[in-house]
C-alpha atoms as a printed R data frame, in Angstrom:
    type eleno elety resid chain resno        x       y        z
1   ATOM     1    CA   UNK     A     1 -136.631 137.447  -91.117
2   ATOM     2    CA   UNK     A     2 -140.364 135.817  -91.228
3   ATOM     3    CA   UNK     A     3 -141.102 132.250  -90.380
4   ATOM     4    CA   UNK     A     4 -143.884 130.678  -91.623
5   ATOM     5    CA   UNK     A     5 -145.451 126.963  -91.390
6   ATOM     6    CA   UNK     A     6 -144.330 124.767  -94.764
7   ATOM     7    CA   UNK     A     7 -145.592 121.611  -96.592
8   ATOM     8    CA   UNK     A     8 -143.451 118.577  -97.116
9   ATOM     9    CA   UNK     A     9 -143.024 120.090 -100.944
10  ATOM    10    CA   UNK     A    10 -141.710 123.069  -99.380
11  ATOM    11    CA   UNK     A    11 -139.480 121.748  -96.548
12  ATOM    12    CA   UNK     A    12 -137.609 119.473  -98.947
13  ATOM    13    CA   UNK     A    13 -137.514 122.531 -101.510
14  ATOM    14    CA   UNK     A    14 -135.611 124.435  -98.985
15  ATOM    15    CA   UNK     A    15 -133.519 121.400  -97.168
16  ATOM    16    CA   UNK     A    16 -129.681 122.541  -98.203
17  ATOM    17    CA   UNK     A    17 -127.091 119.711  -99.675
18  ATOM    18    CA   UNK     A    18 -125.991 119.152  -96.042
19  ATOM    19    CA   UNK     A    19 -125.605 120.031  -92.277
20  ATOM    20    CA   UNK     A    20 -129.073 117.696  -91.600
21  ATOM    21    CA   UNK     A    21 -129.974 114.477  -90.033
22  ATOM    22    CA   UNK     A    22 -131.404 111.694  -91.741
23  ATOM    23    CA   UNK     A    23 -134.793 112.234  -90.278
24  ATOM    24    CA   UNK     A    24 -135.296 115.985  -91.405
25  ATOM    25    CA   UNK     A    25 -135.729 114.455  -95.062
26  ATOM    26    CA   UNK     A    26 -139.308 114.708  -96.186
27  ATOM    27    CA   UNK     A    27 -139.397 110.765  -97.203
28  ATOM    28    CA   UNK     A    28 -138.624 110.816  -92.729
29  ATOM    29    CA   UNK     A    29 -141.260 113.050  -92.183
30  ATOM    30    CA   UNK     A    30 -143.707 111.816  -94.275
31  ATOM    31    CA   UNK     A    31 -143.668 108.602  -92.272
32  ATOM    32    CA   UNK     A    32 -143.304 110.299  -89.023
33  ATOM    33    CA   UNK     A    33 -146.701 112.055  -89.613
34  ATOM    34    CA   UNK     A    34 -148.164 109.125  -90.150
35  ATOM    35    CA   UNK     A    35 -147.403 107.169  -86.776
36  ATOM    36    CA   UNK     A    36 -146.890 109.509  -84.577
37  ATOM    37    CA   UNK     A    37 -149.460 111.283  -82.085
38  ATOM    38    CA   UNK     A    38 -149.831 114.459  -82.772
39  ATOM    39    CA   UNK     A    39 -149.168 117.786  -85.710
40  ATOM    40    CA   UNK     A    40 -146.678 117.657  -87.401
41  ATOM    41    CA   UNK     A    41 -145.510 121.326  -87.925
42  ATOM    42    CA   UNK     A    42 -142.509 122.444  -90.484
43  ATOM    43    CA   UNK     A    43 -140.929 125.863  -89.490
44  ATOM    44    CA   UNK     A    44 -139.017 127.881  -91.891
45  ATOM    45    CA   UNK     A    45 -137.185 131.109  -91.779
46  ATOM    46    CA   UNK     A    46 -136.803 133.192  -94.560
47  ATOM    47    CA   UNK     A    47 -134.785 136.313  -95.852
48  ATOM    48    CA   UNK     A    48 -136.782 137.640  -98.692
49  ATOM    49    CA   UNK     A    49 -137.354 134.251 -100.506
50  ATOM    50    CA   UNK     A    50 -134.071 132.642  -99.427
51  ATOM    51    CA   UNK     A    51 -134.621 130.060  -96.546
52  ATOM    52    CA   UNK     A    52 -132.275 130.472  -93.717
53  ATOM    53    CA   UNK     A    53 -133.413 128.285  -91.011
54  ATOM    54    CA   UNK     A    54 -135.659 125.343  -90.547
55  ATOM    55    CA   UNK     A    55 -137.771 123.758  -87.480
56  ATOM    56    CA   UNK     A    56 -139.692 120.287  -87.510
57  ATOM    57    CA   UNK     A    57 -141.929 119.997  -84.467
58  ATOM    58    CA   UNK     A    58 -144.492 117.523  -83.513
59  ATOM    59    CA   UNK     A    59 -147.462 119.109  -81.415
60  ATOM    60    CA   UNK     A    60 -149.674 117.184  -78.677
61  ATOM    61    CA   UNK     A    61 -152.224 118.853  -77.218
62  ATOM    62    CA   UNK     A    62 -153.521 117.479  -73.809
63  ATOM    63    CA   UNK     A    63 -155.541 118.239  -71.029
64  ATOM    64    CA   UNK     A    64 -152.866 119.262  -68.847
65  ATOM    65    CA   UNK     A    65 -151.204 121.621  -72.027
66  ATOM    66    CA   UNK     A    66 -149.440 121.630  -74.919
67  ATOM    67    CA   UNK     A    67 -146.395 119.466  -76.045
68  ATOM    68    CA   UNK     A    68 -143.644 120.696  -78.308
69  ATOM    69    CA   UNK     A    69 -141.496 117.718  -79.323
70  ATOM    70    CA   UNK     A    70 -138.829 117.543  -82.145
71  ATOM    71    CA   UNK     A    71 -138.309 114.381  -82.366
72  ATOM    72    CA   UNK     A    72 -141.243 112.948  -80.592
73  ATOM    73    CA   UNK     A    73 -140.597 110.065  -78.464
74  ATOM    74    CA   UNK     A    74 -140.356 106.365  -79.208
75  ATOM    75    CA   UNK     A    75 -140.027 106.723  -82.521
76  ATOM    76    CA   UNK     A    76 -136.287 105.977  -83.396
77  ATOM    77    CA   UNK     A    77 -135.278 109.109  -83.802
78  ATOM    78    CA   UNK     A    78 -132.105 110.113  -82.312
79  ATOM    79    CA   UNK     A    79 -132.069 114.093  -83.223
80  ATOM    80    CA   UNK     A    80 -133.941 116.408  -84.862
81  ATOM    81    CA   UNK     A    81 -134.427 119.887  -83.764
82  ATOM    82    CA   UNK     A    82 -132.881 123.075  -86.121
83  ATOM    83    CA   UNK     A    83 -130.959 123.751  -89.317
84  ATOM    84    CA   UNK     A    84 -129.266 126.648  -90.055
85  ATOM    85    CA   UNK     A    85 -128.587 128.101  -93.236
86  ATOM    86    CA   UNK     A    86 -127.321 131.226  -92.712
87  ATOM    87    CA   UNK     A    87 -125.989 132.827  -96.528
88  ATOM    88    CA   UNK     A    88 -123.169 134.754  -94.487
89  ATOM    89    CA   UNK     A    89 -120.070 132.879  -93.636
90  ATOM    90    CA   UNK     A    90 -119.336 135.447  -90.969
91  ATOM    91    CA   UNK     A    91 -119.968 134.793  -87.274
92  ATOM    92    CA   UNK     A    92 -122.011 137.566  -86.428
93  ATOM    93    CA   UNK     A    93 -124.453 136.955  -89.470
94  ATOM    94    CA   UNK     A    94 -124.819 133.396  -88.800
95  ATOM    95    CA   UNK     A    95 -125.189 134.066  -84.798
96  ATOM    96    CA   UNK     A    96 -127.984 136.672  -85.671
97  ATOM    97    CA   UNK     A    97 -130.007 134.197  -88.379
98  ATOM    98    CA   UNK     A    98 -129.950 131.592  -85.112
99  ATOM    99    CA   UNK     A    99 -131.082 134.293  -82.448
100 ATOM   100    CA   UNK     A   100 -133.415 135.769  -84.593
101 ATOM   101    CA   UNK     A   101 -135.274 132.521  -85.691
102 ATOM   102    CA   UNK     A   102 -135.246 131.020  -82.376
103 ATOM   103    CA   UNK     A   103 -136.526 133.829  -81.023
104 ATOM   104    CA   UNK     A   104 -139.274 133.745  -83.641
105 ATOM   105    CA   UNK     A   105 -140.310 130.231  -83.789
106 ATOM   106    CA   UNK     A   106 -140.316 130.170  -79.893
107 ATOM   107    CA   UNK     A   107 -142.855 133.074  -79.692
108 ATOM   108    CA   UNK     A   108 -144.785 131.100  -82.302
109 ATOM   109    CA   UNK     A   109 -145.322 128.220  -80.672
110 ATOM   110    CA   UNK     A   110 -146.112 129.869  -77.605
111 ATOM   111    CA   UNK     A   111 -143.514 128.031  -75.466
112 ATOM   112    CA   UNK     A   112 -143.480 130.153  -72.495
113 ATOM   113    CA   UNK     A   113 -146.388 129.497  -71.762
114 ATOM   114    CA   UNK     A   114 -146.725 127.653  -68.032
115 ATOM   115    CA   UNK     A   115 -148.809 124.965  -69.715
116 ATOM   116    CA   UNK     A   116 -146.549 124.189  -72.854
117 ATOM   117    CA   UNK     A   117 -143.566 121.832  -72.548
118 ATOM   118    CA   UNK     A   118 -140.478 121.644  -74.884
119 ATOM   119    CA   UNK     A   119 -138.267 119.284  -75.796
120 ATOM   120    CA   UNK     A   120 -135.813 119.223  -77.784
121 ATOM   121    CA   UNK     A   121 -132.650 116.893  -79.458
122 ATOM   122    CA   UNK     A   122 -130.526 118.709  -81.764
123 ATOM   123    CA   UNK     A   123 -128.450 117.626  -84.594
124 ATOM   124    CA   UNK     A   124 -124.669 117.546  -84.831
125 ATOM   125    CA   UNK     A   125 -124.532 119.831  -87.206
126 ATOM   126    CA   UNK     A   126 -126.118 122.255  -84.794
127 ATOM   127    CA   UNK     A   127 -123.565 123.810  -82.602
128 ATOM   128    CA   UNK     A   128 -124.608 126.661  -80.754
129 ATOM   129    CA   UNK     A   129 -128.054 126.512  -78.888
130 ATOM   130    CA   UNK     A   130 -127.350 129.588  -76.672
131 ATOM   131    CA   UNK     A   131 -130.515 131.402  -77.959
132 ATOM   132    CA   UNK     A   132 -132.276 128.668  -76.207
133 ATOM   133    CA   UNK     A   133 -130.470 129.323  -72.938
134 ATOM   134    CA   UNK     A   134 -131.170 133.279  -73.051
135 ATOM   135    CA   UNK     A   135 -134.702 132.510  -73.894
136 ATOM   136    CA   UNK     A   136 -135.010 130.646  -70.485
137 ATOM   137    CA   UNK     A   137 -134.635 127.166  -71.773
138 ATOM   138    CA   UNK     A   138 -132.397 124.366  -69.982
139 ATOM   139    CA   UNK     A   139 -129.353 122.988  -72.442
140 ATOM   140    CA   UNK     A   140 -127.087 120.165  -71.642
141 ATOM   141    CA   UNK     A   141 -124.745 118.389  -73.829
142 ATOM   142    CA   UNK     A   142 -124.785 115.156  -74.949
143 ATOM   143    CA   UNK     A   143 -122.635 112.451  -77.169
144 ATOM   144    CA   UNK     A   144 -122.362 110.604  -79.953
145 ATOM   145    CA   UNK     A   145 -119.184 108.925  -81.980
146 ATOM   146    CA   UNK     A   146 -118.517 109.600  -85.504
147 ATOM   147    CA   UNK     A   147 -115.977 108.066  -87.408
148 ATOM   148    CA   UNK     A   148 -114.497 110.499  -90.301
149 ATOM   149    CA   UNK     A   149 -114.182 107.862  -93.436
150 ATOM   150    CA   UNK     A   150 -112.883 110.368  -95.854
151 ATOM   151    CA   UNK     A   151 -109.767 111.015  -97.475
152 ATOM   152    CA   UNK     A   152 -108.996 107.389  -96.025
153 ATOM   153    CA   UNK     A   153 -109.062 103.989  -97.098
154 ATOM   154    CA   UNK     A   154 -109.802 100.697  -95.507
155 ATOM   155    CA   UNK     A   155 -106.277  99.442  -94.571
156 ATOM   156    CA   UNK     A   156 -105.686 102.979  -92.385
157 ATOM   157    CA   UNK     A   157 -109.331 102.739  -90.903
158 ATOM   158    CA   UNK     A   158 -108.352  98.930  -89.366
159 ATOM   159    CA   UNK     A   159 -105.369 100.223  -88.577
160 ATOM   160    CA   UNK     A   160 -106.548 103.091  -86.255
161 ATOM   161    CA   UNK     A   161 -108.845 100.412  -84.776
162 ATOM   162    CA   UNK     A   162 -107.579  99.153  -81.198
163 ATOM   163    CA   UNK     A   163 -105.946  96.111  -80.876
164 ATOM   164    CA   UNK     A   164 -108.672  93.456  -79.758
165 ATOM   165    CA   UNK     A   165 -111.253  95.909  -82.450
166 ATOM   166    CA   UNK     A   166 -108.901  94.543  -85.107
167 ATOM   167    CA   UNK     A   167 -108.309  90.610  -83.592
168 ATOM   168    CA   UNK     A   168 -112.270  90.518  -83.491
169 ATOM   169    CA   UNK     A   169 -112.837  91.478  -87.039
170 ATOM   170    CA   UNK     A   170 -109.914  89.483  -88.313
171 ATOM   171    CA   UNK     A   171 -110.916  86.435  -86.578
172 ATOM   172    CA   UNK     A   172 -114.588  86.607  -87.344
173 ATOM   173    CA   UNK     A   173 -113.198  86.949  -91.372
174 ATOM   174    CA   UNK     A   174 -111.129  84.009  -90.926
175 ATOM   175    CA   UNK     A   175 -114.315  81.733  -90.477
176 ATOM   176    CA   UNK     A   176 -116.641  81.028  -92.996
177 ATOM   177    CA   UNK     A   177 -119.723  83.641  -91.861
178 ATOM   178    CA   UNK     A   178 -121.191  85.436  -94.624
179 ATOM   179    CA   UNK     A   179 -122.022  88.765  -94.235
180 ATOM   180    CA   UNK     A   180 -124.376  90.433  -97.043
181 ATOM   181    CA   UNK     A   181 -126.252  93.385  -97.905
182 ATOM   182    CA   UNK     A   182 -129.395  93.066  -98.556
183 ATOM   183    CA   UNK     A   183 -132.996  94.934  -99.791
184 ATOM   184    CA   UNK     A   184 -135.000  96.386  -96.563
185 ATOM   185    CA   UNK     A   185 -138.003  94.455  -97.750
186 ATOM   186    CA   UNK     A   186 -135.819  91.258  -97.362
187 ATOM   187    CA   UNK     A   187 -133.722  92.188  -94.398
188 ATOM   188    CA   UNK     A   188 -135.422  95.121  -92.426
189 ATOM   189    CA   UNK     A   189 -137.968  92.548  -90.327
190 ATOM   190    CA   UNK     A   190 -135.317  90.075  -89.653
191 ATOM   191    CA   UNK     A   191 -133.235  93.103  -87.896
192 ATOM   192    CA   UNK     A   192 -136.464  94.101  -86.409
193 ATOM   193    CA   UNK     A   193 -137.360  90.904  -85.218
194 ATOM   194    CA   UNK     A   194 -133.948  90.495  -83.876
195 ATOM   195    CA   UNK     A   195 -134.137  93.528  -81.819
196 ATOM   196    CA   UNK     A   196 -137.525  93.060  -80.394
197 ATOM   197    CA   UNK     A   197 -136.229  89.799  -78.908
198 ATOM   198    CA   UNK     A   198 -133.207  91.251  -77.412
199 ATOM   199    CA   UNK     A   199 -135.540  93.554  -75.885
200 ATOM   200    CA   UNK     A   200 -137.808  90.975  -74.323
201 ATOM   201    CA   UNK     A   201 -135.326  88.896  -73.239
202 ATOM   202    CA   UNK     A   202 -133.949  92.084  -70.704
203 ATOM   203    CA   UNK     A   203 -137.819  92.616  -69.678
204 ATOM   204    CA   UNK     A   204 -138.209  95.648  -71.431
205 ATOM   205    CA   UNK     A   205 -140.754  96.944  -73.907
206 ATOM   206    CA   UNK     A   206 -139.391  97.442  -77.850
207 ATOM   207    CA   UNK     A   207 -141.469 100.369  -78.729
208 ATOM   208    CA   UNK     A   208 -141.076 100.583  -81.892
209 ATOM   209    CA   UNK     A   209 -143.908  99.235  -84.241
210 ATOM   210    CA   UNK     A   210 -142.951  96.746  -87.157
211 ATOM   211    CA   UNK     A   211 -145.195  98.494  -89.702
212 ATOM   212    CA   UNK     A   212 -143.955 102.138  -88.641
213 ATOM   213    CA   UNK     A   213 -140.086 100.094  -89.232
214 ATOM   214    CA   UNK     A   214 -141.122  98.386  -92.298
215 ATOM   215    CA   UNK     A   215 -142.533 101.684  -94.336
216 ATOM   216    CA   UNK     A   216 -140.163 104.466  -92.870
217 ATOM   217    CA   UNK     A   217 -137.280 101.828  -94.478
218 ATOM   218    CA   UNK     A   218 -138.988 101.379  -97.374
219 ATOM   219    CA   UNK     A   219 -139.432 105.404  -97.733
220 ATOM   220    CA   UNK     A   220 -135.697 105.894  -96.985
221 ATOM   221    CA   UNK     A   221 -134.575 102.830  -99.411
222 ATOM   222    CA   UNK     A   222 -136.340 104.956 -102.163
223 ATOM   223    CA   UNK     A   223 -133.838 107.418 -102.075
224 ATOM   224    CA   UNK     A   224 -130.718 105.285 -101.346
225 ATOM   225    CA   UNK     A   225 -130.776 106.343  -97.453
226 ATOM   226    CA   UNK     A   226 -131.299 102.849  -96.231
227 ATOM   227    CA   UNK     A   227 -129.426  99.559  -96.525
228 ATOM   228    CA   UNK     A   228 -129.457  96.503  -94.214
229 ATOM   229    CA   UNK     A   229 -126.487  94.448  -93.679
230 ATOM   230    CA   UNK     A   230 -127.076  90.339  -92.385
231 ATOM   231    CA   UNK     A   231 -124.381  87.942  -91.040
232 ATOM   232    CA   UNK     A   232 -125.433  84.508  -91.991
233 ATOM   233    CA   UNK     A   233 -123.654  81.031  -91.555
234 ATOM   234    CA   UNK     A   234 -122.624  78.943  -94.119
235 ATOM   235    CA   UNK     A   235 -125.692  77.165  -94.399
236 ATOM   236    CA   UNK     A   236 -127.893  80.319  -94.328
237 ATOM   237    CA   UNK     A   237 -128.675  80.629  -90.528
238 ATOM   238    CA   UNK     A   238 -129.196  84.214  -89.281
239 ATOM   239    CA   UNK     A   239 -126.872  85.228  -86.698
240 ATOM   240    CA   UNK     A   240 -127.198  88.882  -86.520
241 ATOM   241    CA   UNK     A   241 -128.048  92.329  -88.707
242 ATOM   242    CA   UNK     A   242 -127.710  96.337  -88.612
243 ATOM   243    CA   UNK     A   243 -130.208  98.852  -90.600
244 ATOM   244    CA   UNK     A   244 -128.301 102.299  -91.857
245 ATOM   245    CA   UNK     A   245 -129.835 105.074  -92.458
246 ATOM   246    CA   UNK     A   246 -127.634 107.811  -94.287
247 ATOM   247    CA   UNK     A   247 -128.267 111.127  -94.481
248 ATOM   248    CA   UNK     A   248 -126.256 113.520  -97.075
249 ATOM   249    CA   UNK     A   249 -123.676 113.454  -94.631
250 ATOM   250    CA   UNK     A   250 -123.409 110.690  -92.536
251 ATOM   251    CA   UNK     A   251 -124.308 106.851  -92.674
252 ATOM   252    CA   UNK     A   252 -126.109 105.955  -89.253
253 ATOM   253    CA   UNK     A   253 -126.408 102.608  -87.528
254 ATOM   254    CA   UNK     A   254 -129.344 102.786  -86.718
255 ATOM   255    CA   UNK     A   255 -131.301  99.408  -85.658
256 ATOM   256    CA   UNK     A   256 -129.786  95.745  -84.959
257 ATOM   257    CA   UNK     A   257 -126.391  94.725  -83.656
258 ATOM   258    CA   UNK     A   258 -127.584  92.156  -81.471
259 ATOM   259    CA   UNK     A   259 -124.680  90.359  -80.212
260 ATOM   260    CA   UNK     A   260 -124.082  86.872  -81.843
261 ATOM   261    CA   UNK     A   261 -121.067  84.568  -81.842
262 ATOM   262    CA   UNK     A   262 -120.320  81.692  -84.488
263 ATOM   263    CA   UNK     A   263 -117.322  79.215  -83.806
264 ATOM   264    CA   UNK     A   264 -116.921  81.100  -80.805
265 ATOM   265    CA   UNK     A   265 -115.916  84.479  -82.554
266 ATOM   266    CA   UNK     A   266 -118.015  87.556  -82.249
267 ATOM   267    CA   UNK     A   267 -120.055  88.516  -85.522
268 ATOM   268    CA   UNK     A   268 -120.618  91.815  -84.814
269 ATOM   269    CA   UNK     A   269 -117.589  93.372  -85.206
270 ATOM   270    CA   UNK     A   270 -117.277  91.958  -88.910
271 ATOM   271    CA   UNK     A   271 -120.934  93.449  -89.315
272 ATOM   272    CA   UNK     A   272 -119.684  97.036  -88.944
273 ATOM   273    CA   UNK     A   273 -116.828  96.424  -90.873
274 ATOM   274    CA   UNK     A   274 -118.554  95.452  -94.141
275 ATOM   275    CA   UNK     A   275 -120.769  98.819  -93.455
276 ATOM   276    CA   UNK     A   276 -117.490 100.698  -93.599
277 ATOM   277    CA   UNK     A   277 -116.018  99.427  -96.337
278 ATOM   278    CA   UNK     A   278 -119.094 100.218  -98.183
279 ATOM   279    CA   UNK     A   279 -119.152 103.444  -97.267
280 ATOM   280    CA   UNK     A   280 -115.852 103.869  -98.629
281 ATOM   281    CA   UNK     A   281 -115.798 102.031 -101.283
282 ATOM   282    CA   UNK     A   282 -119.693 101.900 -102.365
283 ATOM   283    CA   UNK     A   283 -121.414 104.956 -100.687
284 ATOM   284    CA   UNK     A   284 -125.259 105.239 -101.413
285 ATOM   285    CA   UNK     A   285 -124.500 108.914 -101.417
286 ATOM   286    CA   UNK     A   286 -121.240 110.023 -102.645
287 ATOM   287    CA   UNK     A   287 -121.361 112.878 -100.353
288 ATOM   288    CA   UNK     A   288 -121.422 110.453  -97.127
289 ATOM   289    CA   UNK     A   289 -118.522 110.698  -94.976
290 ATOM   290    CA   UNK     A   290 -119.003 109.574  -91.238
291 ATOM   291    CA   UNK     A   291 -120.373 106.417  -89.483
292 ATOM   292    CA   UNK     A   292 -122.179 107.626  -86.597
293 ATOM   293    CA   UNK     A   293 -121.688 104.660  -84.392
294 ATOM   294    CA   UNK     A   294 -124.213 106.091  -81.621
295 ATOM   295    CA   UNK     A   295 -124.275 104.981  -78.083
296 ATOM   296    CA   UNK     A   296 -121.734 107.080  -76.245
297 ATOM   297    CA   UNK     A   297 -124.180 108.120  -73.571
298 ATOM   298    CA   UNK     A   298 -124.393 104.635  -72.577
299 ATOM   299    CA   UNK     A   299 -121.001 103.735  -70.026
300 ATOM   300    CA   UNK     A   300 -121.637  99.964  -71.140
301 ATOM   301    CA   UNK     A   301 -121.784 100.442  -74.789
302 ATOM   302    CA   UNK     A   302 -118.766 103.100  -75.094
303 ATOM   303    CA   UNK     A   303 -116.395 100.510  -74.016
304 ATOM   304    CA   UNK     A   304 -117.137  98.693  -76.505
305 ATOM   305    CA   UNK     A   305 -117.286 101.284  -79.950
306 ATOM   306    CA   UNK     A   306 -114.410 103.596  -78.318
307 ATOM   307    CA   UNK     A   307 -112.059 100.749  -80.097
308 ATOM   308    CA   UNK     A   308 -113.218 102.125  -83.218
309 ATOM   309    CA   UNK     A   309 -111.030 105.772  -82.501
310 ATOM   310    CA   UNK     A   310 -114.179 107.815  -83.658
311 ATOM   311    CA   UNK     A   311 -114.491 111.061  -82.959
312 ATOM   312    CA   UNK     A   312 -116.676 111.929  -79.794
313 ATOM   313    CA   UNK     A   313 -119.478 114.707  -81.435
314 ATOM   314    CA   UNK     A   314 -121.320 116.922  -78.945
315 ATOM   315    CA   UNK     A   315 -125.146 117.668  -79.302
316 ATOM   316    CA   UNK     A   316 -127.789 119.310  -77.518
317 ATOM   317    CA   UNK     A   317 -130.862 118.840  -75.876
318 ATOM   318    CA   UNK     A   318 -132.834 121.669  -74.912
319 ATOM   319    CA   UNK     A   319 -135.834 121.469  -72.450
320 ATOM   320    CA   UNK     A   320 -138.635 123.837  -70.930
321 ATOM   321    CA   UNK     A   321 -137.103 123.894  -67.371
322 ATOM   322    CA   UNK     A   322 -137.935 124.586  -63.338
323 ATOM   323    CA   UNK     A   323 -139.907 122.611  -60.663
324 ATOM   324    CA   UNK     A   324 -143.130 123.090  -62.541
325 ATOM   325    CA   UNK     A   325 -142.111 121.405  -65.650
326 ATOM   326    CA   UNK     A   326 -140.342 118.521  -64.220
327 ATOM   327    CA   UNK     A   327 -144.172 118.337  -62.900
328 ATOM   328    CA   UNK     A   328 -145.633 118.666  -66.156
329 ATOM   329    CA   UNK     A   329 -142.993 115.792  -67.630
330 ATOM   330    CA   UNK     A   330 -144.210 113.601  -64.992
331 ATOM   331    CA   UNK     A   331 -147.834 114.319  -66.530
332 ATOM   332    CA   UNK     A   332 -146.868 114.039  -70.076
333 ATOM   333    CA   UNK     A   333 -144.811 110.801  -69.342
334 ATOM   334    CA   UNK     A   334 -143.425 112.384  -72.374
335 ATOM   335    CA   UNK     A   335 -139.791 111.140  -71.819
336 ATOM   336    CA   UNK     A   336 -139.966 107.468  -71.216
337 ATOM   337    CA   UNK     A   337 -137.723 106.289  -74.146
C-alpha cells in the first residue's frame, strides 16, 4: 500500500457509493477549508491505482506543537475520521488494508511525536479502530441512534414508536400546524437563528458562524444532501425547524429542534415525523436508509428520542493519550465543543 496527500478532485474520485458520513463529501470539505483554522489534508491509500482507504485531517500548527484533528472542533461536525475500502470481503484482507494504512498515515503525520496531539471521531461505518489502540492511541466508544427506514413503511415505523412518541405526533397532527419543507436559502437562517437563541437563553456560546451555516447548506443543497423542514401556524408564525443533511446512506438531523408547543401540543415530534416520511416516501437519495437521530451521549436527550426504537450505533473516538497530553489539551483548548 502507499498513501499519498489528494485534491478535492481526487478525494471525491475515490469516495465509494457508501460506508461515509455526510461531511467526507468534497461539497463538506470544500466549505470546511474555508472556515476552519488550519490545513486541510486528504489521505488516501492505494493498491496499485485502486483506493482502499481514505483520511481527512485538519492540521494546526502552534507554538506549543502540532494539532491533528478530523473533524476539527466547533464546526458541526459530528464524525469524520477513516473509510475503508478494502476490495477483499474476507476478514483478514480487510483487517490488514486498516492496519496497514493506519499504520502509514500515522507515521505520516508524525503523531508520536511528544508535541503533536490527535484527535479523532470516527464514523459509523467504521468499526474496528484497534490499529489505533496497538499504535498507542486511547479509544473509547461512543453513541448515536439510527433508525433503519428500509424495507418499512410509515404505518409500521409509528407503530414501533412508544406510546406517548405516537400520542405526541398524533395530537400535534390533529391541530392545524403546518409543517413544510422548504429551500435552505429560505429556511436554513430561520433554523439557525432559532438555535442561536436557544443557546443564549442557557448562557452558552452558539459557535457556529451563520455564514459558515448558510454556504456549507447551500454546498450540500447542490447535491440533494440538505433539506430544511419548518413548523408554522396557521397564520404563518414560526414555531420551530430541523436542517438534514444526508449522506449516501443516512439522512442526519443535524441543526434545529428547538422545543415549541402550539395549542399546548408539542411541535417537535410532528417535525421528525414529516422528515421520516420523506425519507421513505421522497428520499433525496434513493440509497438513504437511516435517520440518525443523534444525541444518545446526552442522559437528558436519550429519554426523549429512545421512544423512537432506533437502533443504538457505536462509534469511536480515538485520542493521543497519557498525563502529558491531557497537558497539551489543556494548551490547545482544542476540545471545548
Amino acid at each position: 500500500m502507499r498513501v499519498e496527500q489528494l485534491d478535492l478532485a481526487a478525494w471525491g474520485d475515490a469516495l465509494p457509493s457508501s460506508g461515509f458520513e455526510v461531511f467526507h463529501t468534497p461539497a463538506a470539505l470544500d466549505v470546511l477549508d474555508e472556515y476552519t483554522s488550519g490545513q486541510l489534508r486528504l489521505y488516501g491509500g492505494f493498491k496499485g491505482e485502486q483506493p482502499i482507504a481514505l483520511l481527512p485531517v485538519v492540521l494546526r500548527r502552534q507554538s506549543v506543537g502540532t494539532a491533528v484533528l478530523s473533524p476539527p472542533p466547533a464546526m458541526g461536525v459530528p464524525r469524520l475520521g477513516p473509510v475503508l475500502m478494502s476490495p477483499s470481503p474476507k476478514r483478514r484482507k480487510r483487517e490488514r488494508v486498516n492496519r496497514e494504512f493506519t499504520e502509514l498515515v500515522l507515521e505520516e503525520l508524525a503523531v508520536d511525536s511528544s508535541l503533536s496531539l490527535l484527535r479523532m471521531v470516527c464514523g459509523t461505518a467504521y468499526d474496528d479502530p484497534r490499529p489505533y489502540v496497538w499504535q498507542d492511541l486511547d479509544v473509547d466508544p461512543f453513541f448515536t441512534y439510527a433508525l433503519s427506514l428500509s424495507e418499512t413503511s410509515p404505518d409500521a415505523l409509528l407503530s414501533s414508536f412508544s406510546k406517548s412518541l405516537r400520542r405526541e405526533i398524533r395530537d400535534a397532527r390533529e391541530t392545524d400546524v403546518v409543517v413544510e419543507r422548504v429551500s435552505p436559502e429560505e429556511g436554513a437562517r430561520v433554523v439557525y437563528d432559532d438555535a442561536k437563541s436557544r443557546y443564549e437563553e442557557q448562557g452558552e456560546q452558539y459557535r457556529l458562524q451563520w455564514p459558515y451555516v448558510r454556504d456549507l447548506t447551500a454546498s450540500l443543497a447542490e447535491e440533494d444532501r440538505c433539506r430544511v423542514y419548518l413548523a408554522r401556524t396557521p397564520d404563518g408564525e414560526h414555531l420551530s425547524g430541523i436542517t438534514v443533511l444526508y449522506s449516501n446512506d443516512v439522512a442526519y438531523f443535524w441543526q434545529g429542534g428547538t422545543r415549541a408547543t402550539y395549542d399546548g401540543t408539542s411541535v417537535n415530534s410532528l417535525v421528525h415525523w414529516r422528515i421520516i416520511e420523506d425519507i421513505v416516501d421522497d428520499p433525496p437519495i434513493d440509497s438513504v436508509h437511516a435517520y440518525d437521530l443523534m444525541g444518545a451521549n446526552t442522559e437528558r436527550l436519550c429519554r426523549y428520542k429512545a421512544k423512537f426504537g432506533a437502533e443504538l450505533v457505536p462509534y469511536y473516538v480515538v485520542e493521543s493519550g497519557g498525563r502529558g497530553m491531557d497537558v497539551a489539551k489543556r494548551a490547545y483548548s482544542l476540545l471545548n465543543h
